[in-house]
N, C-alpha and C positions, 0 to 999 in steps of 0.2 A: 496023332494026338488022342489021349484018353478021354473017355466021353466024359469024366467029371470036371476037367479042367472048363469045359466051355460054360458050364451054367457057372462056374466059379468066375469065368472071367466076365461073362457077363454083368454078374453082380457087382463087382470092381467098375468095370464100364458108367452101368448105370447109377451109381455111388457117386460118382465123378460128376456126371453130368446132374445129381442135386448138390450136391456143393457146389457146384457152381452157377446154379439156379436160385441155389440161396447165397449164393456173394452177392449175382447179380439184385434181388430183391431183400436185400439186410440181412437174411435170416431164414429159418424154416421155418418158422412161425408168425403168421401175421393177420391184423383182421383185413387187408386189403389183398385182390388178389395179383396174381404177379402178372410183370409184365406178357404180351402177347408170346410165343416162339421166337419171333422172329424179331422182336425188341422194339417193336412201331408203338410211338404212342403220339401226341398230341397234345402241348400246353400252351391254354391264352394265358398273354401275360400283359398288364397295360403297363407301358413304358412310354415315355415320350419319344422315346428316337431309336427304332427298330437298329439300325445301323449301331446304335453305342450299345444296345443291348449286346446284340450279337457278339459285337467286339469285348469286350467286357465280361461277357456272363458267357453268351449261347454258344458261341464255336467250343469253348472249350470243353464246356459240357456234353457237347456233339464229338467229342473225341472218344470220348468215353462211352456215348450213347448216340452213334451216328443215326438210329433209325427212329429217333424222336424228334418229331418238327415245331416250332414254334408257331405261333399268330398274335401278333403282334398290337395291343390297342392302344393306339392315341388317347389320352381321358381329354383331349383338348375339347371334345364334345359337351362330358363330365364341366368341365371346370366353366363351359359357357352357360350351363342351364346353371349353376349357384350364382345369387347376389351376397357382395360378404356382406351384405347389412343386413342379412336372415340369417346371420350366426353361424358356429359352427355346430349348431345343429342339426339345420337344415343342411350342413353340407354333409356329414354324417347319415342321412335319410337318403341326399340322392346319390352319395357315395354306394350306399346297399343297392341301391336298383338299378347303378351301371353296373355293379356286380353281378348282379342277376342277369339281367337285360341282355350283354355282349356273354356270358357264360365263362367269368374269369375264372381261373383254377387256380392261380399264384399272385398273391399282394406283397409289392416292398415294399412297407410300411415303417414309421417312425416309431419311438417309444409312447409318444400319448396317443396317437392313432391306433395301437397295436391295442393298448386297454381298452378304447373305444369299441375297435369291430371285434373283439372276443366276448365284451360283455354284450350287443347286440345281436353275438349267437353270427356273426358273417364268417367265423372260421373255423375247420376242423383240428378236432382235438388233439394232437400228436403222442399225451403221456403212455397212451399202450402200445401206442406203435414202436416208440424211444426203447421200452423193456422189451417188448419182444423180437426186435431186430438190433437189439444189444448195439444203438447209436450210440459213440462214445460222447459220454457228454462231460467227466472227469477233468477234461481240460482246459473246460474256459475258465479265462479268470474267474477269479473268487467273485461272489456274489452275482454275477451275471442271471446263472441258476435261480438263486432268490428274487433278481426283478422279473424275470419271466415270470414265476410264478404267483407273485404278489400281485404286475399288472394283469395277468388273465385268472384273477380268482383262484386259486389257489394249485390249478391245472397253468400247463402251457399250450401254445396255440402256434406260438413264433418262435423261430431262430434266425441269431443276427448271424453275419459274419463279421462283421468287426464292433470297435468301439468309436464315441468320438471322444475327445478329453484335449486337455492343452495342460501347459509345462508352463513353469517361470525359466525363463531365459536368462542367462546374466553375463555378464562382460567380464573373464576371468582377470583378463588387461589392468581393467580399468581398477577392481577389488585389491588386484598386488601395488596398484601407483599410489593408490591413497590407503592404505593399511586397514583395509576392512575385510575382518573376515569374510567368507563367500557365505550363499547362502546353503542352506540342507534342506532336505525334506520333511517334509510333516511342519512346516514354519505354519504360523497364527498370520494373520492379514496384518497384526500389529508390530509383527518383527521384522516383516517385509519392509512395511513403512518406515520402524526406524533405521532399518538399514537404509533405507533411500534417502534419508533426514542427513546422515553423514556423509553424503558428496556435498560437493561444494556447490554446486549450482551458479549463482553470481550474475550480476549485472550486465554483464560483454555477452550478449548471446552467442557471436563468435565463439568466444570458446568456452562456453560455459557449460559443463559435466553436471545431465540430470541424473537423476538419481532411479526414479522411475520414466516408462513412456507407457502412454494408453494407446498406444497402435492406433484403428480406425475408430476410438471409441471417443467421444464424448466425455468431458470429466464427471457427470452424470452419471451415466453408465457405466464408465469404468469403477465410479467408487459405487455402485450400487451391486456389481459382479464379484468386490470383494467382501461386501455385505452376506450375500447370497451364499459365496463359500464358505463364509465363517457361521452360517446356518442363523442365520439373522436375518426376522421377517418383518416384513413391511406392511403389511397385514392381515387379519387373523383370518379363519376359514369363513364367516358369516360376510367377511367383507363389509365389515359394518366398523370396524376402527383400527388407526392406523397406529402399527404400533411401534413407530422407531423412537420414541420419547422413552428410550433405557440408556442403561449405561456404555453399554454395547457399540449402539450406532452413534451414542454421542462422541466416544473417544474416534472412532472410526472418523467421523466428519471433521473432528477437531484436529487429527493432527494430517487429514487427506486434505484440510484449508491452509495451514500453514504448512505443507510442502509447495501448493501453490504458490502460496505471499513469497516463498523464498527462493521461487524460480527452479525448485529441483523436482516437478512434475511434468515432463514434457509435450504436449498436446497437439495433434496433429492440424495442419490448416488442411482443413478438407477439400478447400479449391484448388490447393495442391496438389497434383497427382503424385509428385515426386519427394512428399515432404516424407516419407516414412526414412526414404533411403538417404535423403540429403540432411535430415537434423534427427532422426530417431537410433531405435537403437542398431539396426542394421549398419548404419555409419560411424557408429563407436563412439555417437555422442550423446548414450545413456545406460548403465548400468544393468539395469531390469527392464524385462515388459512378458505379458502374462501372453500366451499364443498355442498355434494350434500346431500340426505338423507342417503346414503350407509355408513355417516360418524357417522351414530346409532352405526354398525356393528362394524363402526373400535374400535369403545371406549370400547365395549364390549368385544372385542378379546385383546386389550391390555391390558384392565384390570389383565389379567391372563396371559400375556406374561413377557418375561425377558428382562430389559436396558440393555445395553455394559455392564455395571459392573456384570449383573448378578444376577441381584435383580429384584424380581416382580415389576411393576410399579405399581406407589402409585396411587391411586383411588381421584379425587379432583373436587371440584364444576365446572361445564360449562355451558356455555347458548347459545344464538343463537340472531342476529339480523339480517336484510336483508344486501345485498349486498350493498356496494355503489353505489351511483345514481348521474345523473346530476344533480347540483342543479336546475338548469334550468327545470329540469322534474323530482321533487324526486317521483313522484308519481307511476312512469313504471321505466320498465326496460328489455333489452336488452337481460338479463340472465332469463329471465323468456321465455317459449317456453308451446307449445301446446305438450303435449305428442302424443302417438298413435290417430290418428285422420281415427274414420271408416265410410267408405261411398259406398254409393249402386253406384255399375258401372252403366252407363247408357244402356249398353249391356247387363245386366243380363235377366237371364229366371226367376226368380221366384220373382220380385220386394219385391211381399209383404212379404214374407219370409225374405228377404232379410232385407227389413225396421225393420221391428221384430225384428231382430237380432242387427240391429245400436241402436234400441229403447234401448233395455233394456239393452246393455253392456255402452250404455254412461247415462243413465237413473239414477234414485234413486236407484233401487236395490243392482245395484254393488256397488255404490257411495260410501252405507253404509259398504259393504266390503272392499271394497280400502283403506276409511278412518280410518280402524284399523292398516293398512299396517305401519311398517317401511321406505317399500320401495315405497310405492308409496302414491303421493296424490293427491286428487282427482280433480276434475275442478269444480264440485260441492261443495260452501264452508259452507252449513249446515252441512254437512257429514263429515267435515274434526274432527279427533279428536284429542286428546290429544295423546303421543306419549313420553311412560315409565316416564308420570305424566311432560313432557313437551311440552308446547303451538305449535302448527305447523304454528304462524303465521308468522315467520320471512320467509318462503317459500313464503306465500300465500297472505300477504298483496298487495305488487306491481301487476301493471299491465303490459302483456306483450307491450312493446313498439310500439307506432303510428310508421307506416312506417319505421318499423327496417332496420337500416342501416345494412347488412351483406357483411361483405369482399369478401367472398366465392363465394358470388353469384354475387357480382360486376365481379371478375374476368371471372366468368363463361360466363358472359353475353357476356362479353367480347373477349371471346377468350386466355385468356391468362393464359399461362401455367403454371399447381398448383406447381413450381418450385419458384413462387417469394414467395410464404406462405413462403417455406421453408426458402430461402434465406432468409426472411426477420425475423423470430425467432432467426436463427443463427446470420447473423449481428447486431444485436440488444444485443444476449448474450458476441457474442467479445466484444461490446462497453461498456457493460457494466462490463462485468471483467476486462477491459483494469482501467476502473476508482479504480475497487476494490485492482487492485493489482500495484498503484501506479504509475503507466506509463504514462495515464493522467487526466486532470481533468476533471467533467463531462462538462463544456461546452465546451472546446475541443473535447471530446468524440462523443457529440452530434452533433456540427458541421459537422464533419467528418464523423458522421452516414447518413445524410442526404442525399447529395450528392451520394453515395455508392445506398442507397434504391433506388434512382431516375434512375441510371443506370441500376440497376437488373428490376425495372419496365420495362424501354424501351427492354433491352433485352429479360424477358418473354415474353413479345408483339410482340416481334419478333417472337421467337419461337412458340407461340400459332398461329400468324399468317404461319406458315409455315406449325405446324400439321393438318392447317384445308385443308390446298391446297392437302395436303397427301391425305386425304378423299377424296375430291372431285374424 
């Protein structure tokens, strides 16, 4: 062998083995250093159930990364030192110091928790590491990118791997028996409803075709979720006045009262365990209803369940479109959310470990496993697949909404006691049964609603102002 081939070959050797130093660590450029030689590292990660992590997240990741170990923490310690009648503020304070305390290096966290601990500075900043180890980031759905960026000021902190979102459902069956066109996407809350206005509904509960079902919801809460979509607020950011006294929420109430009065909204009895599959829409004895993925499962278990009379439910064509949108913005939506969103504390001991582990669980890898899921889809929308030979796009097309208006968090900001949600579900369910059962009409109903919500505001205000002086 000639003496110049070996230094040439060594060079190719050693070439080899950074490229694949930099596969292993993103890239050749990065501000963390890489992993050990020998690939050992170490991530706490607080989970409830070591066992579902592992099954779920850590083995697979250990396929990849067999010489990185886990430890695992319970926050059931976490969640005994908060009182929720000290806010979520206080749990935010002691959420940071079991961060600290037990030395976590990875949080799955939610989409309002995620803006919470990036602006309390609890996580490290990911946007240089993203450009210098060239993370594909091209292919999450649209807008994804933009809520990361918005909830962690104007850098990102977290990546999710999937989304949450739900679908209107409908009964192709039942749209061909009674000559109604189906529904499409991008539909108003209003067209929904009058499509559900034209089933027959009718006196014979036996067989009487709703038009709509509110699943496990409350007529309440169901008509206040199609408020919410159509980007319709209930009040303002001061939390100081209630603002569904528009045109908006009136026609919304008006004609979500008279699908009541005419029997073609169908409500679940909640003492029922079996009422979804026995009178809703899994039984084929309603048109619509608004649901999440988990509404695979239901179809599937009714299929083989028994109606009131005792007969298997009959098996019949359904489909899926998005949820109603504002038309003003059919393009997002409200109901659309960041699932599990993982991110390196800024306190962690082992960074690069730790990155490693955000890489590949929101990455391509899982993406492709997610994307077979029933239950889950992914935020990556290459990955996303077909689902028992139907399309997932009625989930996945929207984006989550520019500056999402959230009730929850208006009140929180606020101070004000999670007592008006309630109040305000209920007084909306009176007025609306008050219309259905005759007593009176919805724009008296509505009138009289307004008023009522605007007192319970001032009042929770009161009282939120008074839990905080309790703190103090």
């Amino acid at each position: 062998m000639s003496s110049w081939t070996r230094p040439w070959k060594l060079v190719v050797v050693l070439s080899l083995a950074v490229s694949l130093l930099a596969a292993c660590t993103g890239g050749s450029k990065s501000e963390l250093p890489a992993l050990p030689e020998n690939g050992s590292g170490k991530i706490t990660v607080m989970h409830w159930s070591a066992d579902q992590f592992m099954n779920e997240l850590g083995n697979t990741f250990n396929v990849k990364y067999p010489e990185i170990e886990f430890q695992i923490v319970d926050p059931k310690e976490l969640y005994e030192s908060f009182k929720p009648e000290n806010g979520e503020g206080e749990y935010e304070k002691k959420l940071t110091e079991f961060i600290k305390k037990k030395k976590i290096d990875v949080v799955m966290t939610h989409q309002m928790e995620y803006e919470k601990l990036a602006k309390a500075g609890n996580l490290y900043k990911l946007d240089t590491l993203i450009q210098d180890e060239k993370y594909p980031m091209d292919d999450f759905h649209p807008g994804i990118v933009d809520l990361l960026r918005e909830k962690g000021g104007n850098a990102i902190y977290g990546l999710p791997s999937g989304i949450n979102s739900m679908a209107l459902f409908y009964n192709v069956d039942l749209f061909k028996k009674h000559g109604i066109e189906v529904p499409t996407h991008k539909m108003s809350a209003q067209q929904v409803l009058d499509l559900a206005q034209r089933f027959p509904g009718g006196s014979d509960e036996k067989d009487r075709i709703y038009g709509i079902h509110t699943g496990y919801h409350s007529v309440g809460g169901h008509m206040l979720s199609l408020g919410e979509m159509s980007n319709l607020q209930v009040i303002d950011q001061k939390a100081e006045k209630v603002l569904m006294n528009s045109e908006g929420w009136r026609s919304l109430f008006t004609s979500y009262a008279e699908l009541m009065k005419d029997n073609k909204i169908n409500i679940n009895d909640r003492n029922n365990q079996g009422g979804s599959y026995g009178s809703g829409f899994p039984a084929g004895k309603a048109a619509m209803v608004l649901n999440y993925t988990w509404m695979f499962d239901e179809m599937k278990y009714a299929s083989h369940s028994q109606g009131p009379d005792g007969k298997e439910s009959k098996p019949f064509e359904w489909n899926m479109v998005t949820v109603p949108v504002d038309p003003a913005n059919p393009d997002e939506s409200s109901s659309v959310n960041l699932g599990e969103i993982y991110a390196v504390t800024s306190s962690a001991v082992d960074k690069r470990a730790a990155w490693e582990f955000v890489k590949f669980t929101t990455g391509p890898e899982m993406a492709k496993i997610n994307g077979r899921s029933t239950r889950k889809l992914t935020a990556r929308k290459n990955y996303q697949k077909e689902v028992e030979g139907k399309s997932m796009e009625a989930f996945t097309m929207l984006r989550p909404a520019k500056n999402n208006y959230s009730m929850q968090s208006t009140l929180e900001k606020n101070d004000i006691s999670y007592e008006f949600h309630q109040t305000l579900a209920t007084k909306l369910e009176e007025a609306l049964t008050s219309v259905k059962n005759g007593k009176k009409s919805a724009d008296q109903a509505y009138n009289e609603l307004i008023p009522e919500l605007q007192k319970a505001l001032e009042e929770a205000k009161r009282k939120g102002a008074e839990e905080k002086k309790k703190k103090k």
